[in-house]
C-alpha positions as semicolon CSV with decimal commas, in nm:
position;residue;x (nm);y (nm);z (nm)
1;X;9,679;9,080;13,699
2;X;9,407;9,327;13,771
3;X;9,128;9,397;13,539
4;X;9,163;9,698;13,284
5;X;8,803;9,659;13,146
6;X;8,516;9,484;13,253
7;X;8,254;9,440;12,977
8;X;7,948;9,253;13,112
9;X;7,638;9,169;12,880
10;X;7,706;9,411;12,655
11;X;7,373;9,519;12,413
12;X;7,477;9,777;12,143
13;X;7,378;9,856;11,790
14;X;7,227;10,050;11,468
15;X;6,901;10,225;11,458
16;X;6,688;10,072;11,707
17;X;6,794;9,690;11,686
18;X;7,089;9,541;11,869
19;X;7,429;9,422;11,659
20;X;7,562;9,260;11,953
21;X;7,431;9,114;12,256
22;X;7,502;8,910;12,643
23;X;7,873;9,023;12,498
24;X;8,166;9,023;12,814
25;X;8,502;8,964;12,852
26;X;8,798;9,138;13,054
27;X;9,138;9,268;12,990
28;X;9,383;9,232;13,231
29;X;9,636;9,535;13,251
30;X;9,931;9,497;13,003
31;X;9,692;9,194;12,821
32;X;9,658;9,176;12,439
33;X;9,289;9,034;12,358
34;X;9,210;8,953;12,042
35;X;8,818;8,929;11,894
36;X;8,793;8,733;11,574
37;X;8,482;8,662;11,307
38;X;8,326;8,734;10,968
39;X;8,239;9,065;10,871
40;X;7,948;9,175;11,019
41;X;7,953;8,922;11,309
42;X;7,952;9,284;11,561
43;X;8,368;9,296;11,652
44;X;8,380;9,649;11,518
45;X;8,079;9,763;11,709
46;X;8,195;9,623;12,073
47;X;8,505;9,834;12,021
48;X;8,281;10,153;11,937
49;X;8,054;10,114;12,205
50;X;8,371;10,064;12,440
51;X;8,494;10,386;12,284
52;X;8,125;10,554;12,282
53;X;8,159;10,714;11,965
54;X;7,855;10,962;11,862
55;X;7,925;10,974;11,526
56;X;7,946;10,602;11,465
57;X;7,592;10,592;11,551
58;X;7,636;10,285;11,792
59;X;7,385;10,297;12,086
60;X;7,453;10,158;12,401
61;X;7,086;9,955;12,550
62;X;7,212;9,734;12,801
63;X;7,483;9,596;13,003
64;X;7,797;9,741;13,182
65;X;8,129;9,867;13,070
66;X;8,363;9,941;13,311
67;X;8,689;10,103;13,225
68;X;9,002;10,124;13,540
69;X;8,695;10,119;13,810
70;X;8,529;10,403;13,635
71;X;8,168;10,254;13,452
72;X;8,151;10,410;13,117
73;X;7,799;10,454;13,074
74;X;7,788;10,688;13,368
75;X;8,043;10,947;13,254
76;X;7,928;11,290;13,094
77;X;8,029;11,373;12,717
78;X;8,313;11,613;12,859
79;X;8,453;11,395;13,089
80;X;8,447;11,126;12,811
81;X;8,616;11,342;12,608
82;X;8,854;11,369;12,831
83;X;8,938;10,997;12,868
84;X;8,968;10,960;12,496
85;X;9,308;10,986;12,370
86;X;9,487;10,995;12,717
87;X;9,367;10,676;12,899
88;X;9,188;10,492;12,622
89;X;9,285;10,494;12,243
90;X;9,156;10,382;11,922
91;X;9,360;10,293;11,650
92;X;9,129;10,264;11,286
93;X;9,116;10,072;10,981
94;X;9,255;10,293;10,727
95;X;9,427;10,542;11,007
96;X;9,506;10,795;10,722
97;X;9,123;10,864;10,669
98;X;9,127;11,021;11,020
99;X;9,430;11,231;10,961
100;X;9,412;11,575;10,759
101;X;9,590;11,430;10,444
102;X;9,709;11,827;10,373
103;X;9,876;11,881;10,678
104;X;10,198;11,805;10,811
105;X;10,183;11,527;11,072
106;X;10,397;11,754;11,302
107;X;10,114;11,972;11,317
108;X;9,850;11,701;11,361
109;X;10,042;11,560;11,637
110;X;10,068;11,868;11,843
111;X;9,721;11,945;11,776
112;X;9,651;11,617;11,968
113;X;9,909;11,641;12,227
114;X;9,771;12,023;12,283
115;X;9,388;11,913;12,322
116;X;9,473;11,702;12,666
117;X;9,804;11,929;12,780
118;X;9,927;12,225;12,824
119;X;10,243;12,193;12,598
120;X;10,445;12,390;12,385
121;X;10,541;12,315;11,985
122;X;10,931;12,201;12,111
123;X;10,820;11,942;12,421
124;X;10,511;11,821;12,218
125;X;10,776;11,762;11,965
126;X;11,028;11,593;12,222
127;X;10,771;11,330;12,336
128;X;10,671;11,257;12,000
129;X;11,052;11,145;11,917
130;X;11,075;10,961;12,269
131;X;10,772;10,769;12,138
132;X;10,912;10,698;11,785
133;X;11,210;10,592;11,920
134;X;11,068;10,354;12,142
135;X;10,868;10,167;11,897
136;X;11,166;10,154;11,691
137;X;11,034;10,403;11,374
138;X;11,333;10,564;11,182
139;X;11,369;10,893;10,982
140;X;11,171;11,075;11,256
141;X;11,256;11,456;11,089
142;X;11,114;11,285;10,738
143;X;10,751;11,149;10,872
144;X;10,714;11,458;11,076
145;X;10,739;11,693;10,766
146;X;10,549;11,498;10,536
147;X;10,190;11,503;10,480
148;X;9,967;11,153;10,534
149;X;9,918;11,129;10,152
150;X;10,295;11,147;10,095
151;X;10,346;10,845;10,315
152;X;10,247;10,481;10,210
153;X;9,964;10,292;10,405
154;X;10,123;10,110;10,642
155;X;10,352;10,434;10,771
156;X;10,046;10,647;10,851
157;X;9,925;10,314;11,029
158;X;10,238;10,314;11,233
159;X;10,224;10,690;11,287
160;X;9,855;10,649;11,411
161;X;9,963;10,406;11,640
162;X;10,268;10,617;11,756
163;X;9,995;10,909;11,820
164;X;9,772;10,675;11,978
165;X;10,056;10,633;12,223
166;X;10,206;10,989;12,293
167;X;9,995;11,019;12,601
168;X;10,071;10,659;12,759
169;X;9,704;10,521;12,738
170;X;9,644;10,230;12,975
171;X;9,419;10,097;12,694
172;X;9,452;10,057;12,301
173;X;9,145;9,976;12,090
174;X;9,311;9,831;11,721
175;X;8,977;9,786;11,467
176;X;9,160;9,606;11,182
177;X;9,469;9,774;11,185
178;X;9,636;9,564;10,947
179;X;9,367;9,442;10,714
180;X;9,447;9,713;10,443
181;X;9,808;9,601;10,445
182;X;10,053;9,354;10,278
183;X;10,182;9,056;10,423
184;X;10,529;9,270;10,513
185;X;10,362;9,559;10,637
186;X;10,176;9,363;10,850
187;X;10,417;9,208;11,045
188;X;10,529;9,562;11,140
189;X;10,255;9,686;11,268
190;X;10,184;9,373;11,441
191;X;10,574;9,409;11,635
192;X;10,454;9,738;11,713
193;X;10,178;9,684;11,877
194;X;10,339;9,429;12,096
195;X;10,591;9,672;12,178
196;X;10,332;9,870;12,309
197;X;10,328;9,653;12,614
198;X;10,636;9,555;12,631
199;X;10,778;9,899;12,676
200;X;10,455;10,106;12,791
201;X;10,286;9,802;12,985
202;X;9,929;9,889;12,749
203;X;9,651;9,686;12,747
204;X;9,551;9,616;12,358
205;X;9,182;9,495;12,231
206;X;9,235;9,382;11,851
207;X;8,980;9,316;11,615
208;X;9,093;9,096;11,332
209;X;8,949;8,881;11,033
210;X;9,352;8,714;11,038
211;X;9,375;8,434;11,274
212;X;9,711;8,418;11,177
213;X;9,735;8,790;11,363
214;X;9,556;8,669;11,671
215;X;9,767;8,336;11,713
216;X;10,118;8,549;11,710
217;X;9,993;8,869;11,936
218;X;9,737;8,811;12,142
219;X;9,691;8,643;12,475
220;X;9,346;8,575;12,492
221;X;9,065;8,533;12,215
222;X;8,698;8,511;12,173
223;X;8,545;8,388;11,905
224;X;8,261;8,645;11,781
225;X;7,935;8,504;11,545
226;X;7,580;8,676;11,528
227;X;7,684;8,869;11,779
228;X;7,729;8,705;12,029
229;X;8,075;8,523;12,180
230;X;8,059;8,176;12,095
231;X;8,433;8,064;12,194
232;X;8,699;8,235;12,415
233;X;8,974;8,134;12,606
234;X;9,378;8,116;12,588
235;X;9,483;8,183;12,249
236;X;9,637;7,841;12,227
237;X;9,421;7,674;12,361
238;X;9,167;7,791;12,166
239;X;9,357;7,748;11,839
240;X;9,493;7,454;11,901
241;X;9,168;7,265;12,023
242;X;8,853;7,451;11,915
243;X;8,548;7,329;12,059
244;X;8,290;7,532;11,857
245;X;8,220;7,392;11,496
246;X;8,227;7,768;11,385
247;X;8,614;7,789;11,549
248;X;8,710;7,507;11,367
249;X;8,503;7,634;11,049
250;X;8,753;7,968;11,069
251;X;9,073;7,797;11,127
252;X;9,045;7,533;10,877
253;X;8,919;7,809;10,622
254;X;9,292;7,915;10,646
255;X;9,476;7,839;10,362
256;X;9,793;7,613;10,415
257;X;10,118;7,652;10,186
258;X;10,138;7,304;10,113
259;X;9,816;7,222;10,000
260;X;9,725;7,161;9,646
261;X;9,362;7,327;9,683
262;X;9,215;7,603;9,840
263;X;9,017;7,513;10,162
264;X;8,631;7,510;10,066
265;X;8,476;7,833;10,218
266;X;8,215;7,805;10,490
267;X;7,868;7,741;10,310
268;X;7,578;8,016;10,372
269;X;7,575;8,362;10,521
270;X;7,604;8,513;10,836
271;X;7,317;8,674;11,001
272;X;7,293;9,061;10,937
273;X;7,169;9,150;11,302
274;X;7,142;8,984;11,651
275;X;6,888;8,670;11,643
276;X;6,644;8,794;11,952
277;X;6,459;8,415;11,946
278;X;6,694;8,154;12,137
279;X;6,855;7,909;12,017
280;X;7,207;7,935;11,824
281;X;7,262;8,143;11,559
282;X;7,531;7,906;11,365
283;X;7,291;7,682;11,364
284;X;7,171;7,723;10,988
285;X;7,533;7,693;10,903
286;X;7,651;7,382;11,084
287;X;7,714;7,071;10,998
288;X;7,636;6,901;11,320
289;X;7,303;7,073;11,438
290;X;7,112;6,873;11,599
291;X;6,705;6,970;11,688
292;X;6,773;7,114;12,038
293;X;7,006;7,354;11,859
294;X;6,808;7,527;11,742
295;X;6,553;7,658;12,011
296;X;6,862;7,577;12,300
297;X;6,902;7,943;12,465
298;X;7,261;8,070;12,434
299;X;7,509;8,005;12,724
300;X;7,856;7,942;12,757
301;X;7,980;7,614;12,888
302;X;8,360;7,587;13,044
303;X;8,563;7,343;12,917
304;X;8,848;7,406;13,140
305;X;9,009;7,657;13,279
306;X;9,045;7,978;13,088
307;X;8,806;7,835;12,785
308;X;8,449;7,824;12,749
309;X;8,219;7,758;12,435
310;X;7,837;7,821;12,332
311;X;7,782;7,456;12,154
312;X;7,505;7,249;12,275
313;X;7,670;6,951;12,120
314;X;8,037;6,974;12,251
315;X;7,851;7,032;12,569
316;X;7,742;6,693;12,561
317;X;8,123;6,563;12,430
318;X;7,960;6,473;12,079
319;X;8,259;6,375;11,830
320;X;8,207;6,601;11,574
321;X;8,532;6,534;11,355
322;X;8,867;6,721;11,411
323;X;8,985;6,989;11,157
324;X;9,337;7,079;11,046
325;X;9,517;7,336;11,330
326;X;9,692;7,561;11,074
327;X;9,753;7,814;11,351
328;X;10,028;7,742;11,632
C-alpha cells in the first residue's frame, strides 16, 4: 500500500521545550494506526502537530511531516486551512466541546460543509444523510434537529465523526475518542470508525490509553513513553510478544475478569517532558535496567519484520520474565 503520511523525527512541544522527539512512523492508505501510553507520554501532541493547530500552542522544531506527497511544514496558513476538514480530519476527546451546544447540528453541519464548498442548505443536507447512512446511524431527522446538549456523549461523538467524514478525508486523526465513554458506547464508536475504511477506504491515526481499543481496530501500533516511540510493529505481534519491559508493563496492567486481584500498577511516574541527555527514559521505572541503560542513546532495534523496540537489554536477548497477554 502506498504511504498516506510520512512522519520522520518528529520534534514538537510547549513553550520552548520539546514534548516529543526522533518520533516517525507511516500510514499506509486505508491503514488504522494506533499510538498507545500514559498520559502525558506526548500521543496527543504528535496528532496536533500533524494537524498544526495554532491554538493548541504545539510548535513544530524539527523533523518532517509529509502528508499525500505534500510536506506539511511547507504549506501557508490558508492553504492549511484548506486541507483541514477535506483531506485530513480530527476527531476530539469530548467532540461536543467543539460543537456550538445551542445550535442545531443541521446548522453546524452545513456551516462546515459550506466553509470548503459551494453548496446549498438541501445537498449539504443530502450528503450528510448519505454519510449517516453509511456508518449505519438511525433517526437521522432527530440528531439533525437537536442541539449537542440534547444528545448523550457518545451520539455527539458519533456525529463528530460523521462530520469528520462528510467531505471523504483520506486521513482521520481520533485523540481519545472513546475515553469519555462507557464500555457500550465504546464499542460503537469503535465499529464506526472501522467502517470508515471499510466503506470510505480512510486512513485512521488513534490515540488511546485502552489497549483493549488498539488490539480490536488497529493494524499497526507504537508504543509511546517520554516521548519518544519505544515499541511498534503489527498489532499482534506486538501484543502478543512485547519486547519492551514498558509494553509488557501496559498490557499486564490490564485487568483480567478472572482474576481475584487487581494487577499492581506500574511503580513511579512518567517524565513530564522529553529527557534531552541519552540514555532511556523508562529507565528509572524498570525492573531490569541494567548500567548501560541508562547513558545508552535511544535507537530502535528490529526484531523482525514489521517490529522494532528501543530496549538495550532485549537487544542483547536478556530473559527478562514473560507477562500475562490479556490482549488477543
Amino acid at each position: 500500500m502506498d504511504k498516506l503520511l510520512n512522519v520522520n523525527g518528529l520534534r514538537a512541544g510547549y513553550g520552548g521545550y520539546d514534548k516529543v522527539k526522533d518520533v516517525s512512523f507511516t500510514v499506509a492508505q486505508g491503514e488504522i494506526f494506533g499510538i498507545v501510553g500514559e498520559s502525558g507520554c506526548g500521543k496527543s501532541t504528535v496528532l496536533k502537530a500533524v494537524m498544526h493547530l495554532p491554538a493548541s500552542g504545539v510548535v513544530v522544531t524539527g523533523g518532517s511531516i509529509v502528508f499525500d506527497g505534500r510536506d506539511l511544514k511547507a504549506l501557508s496558513p490558508e492553504e492549511f486551512r484548506r486541507l483541514r476538514g477535506s483531506e485530513l480530519c480530527m476527531v476530539f476527546q469530548n467532540s461536543s466541546s467543539s460543537m456550538n451546544p445551542i445550535r442545531k447540528i443541521k446548522k453546524q453541519s452545513y456551516e462546515t460543509i459550506k466553509s470548503h464548498r459551494d453548496i446549498s442548505k438541501t445537498d449539504a443536507y443530502d450528503m450528510m444523510a448519505s454519510v449517516f447512512e453509511k456508518l449505519g446511524l438511525n433517526d437521522f431527522k432527530r440528531i439533525m434537529n437537536s442541539c449537542p446538549y440534547e444528545l448523550s456523549g457518545g451520539m455527539n461523538q458519533r456525529v463528530a465523526i460523521a462530520l469528520a467524514m462528510v467531505m471523504e478525508p483520506k486521513l482521520i486523526l481520533a485523540d481519545e475518542p472513546t475515553s469519555a465513554l462507557d464500555v457500550t458506547t465504546q464499542s460503537q464508536v469503535v465499529d464506526e470508525l472501522r467502517l470508515l475504511r471499510e466503506k470510505f477506504g480512510t486512513s485512521v491515526v488513534i490515540v488511546s490509553h485502552n489497549i483493549g481499543v488498539i488490539s480490536k481496530m488497529a493494524d499497526n501500533v507504537a508504543i509511546m513513553y517520554g516521548g519518544r516511540i519505544v515499541e511498534m510493529g503489527r498489532t499482534d505481534k506486538v501484543l502478543k510478544n512485547p519486547l519492551h519491559p514498558y509494553t509488557r508493563a501496559l498490557i499486564k496492567a490490564v485487568p483480567k475478569l478472572n482474576a481475584e486481584t487487581l494487577p499492581a500498577g506500574l511503580e513511579g511516574n512518567p517524565p513530564q517532558d522529553c529527557r534531552a541527555d541519552m540514555g532511556c527514559a523508562f529507565a528509572p521505572r524498570c525492573a531490569f535496567c541494567s548500567g548501560e541503560c541508562k547513558h545508552m542513546e535511544y535507537s530502535m532495534t528490529k526484531a523482525e519484520d514489521d517490529h522494532y523496540f528501543a530496549c538495550a537489554m532485549a537487544a542483547k536477548g536478556e530473559d527478562y520474565g514473560k507477562c500475562a497477554v490479556v490482549c488477543q
